[in-house]
C-alpha positions in Angstrom: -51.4 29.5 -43.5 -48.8 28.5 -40.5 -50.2 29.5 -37.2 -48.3 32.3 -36.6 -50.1 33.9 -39.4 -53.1 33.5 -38.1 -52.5 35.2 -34.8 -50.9 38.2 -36.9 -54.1 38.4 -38.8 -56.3 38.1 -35.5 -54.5 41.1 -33.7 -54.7 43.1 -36.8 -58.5 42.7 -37.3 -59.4 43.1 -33.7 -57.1 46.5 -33.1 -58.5 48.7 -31.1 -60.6 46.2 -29.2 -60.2 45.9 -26.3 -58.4 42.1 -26.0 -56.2 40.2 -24.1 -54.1 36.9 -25.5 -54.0 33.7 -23.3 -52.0 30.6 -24.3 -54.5 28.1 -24.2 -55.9 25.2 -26.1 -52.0 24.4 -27.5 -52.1 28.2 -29.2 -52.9 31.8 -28.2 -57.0 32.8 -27.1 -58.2 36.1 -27.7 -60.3 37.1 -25.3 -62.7 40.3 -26.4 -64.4 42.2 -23.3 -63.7 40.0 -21.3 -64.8 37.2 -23.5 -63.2 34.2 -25.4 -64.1 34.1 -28.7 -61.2 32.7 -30.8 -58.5 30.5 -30.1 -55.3 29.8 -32.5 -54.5 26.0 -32.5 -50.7 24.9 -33.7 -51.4 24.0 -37.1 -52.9 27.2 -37.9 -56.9 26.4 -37.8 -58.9 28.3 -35.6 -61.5 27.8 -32.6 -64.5 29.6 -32.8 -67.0 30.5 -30.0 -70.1 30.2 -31.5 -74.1 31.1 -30.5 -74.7 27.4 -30.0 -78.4 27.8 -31.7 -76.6 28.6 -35.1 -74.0 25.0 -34.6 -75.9 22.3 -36.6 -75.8 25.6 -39.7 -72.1 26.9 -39.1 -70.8 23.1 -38.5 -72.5 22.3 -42.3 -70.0 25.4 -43.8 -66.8 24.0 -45.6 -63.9 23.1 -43.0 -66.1 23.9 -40.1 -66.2 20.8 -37.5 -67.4 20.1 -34.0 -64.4 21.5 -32.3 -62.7 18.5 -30.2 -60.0 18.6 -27.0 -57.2 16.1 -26.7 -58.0 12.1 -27.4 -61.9 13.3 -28.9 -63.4 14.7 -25.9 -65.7 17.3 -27.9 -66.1 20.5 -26.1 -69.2 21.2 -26.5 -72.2 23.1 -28.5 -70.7 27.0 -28.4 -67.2 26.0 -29.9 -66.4 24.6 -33.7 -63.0 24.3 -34.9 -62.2 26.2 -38.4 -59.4 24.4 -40.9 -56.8 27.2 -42.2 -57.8 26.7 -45.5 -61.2 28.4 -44.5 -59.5 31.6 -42.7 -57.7 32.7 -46.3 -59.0 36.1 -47.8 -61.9 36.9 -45.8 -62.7 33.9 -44.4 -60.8 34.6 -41.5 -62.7 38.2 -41.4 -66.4 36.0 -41.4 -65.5 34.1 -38.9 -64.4 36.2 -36.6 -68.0 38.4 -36.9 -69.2 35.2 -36.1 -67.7 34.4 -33.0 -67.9 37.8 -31.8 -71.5 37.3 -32.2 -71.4 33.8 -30.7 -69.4 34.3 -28.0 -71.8 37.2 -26.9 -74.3 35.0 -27.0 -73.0 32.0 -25.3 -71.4 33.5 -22.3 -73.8 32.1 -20.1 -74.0 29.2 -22.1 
């Protein structure tokens, strides 16, 4: 799934929230209330804000990895980074009610 499906998809599951789109992180963020929770990355996998108390769990789910910035520099506990191959069907669906949860969560993480 190219990249540009993904944000498609994203918009069309979170319309009639209220969010705003920031390029960021090499692809487009979707910020919910105020909030970052997901983040579209060139090569269509996905960046997910997660409550960081669930990580060492969500991290052992297929495709789901530590979520890493530029030459390895991990970004921390409330993020994981989502292949595409894990956002078909309704993957994509799952892991956005997860970083809707997560990212209410971690906010003042």
């Amino acid at each position: 799934m190219a990249a540009v499906q993904v944000v498609d998809r994203i918009r069309t599951a979170l319309a009639g929230r209220d969010v705003r789109e920031v390029p960021m992180f090499g692809g487009i963020s979707f910020m919910v209330d105020g909030r970052l929770v997901v983040a579209s990355r060139p090569h269509g996998d996905l960046l997910v804000r997660i409550d960081p108390a669930r990580r060492e769990e969500l991290s052992a789910r297929p495709g789901a990895e530590p979520a890493v910035m530029g030459t390895g520099r991990r970004m921390g506990d409330a993020w994981l980074s989502v292949t595409r191959e894990q956002l078909e069907g309704d993957g994509l669906g799952e892991w956005l009610a997860i970083a809707l949860d997560g990212g209410a969560r971690s906010a003042g993480a």
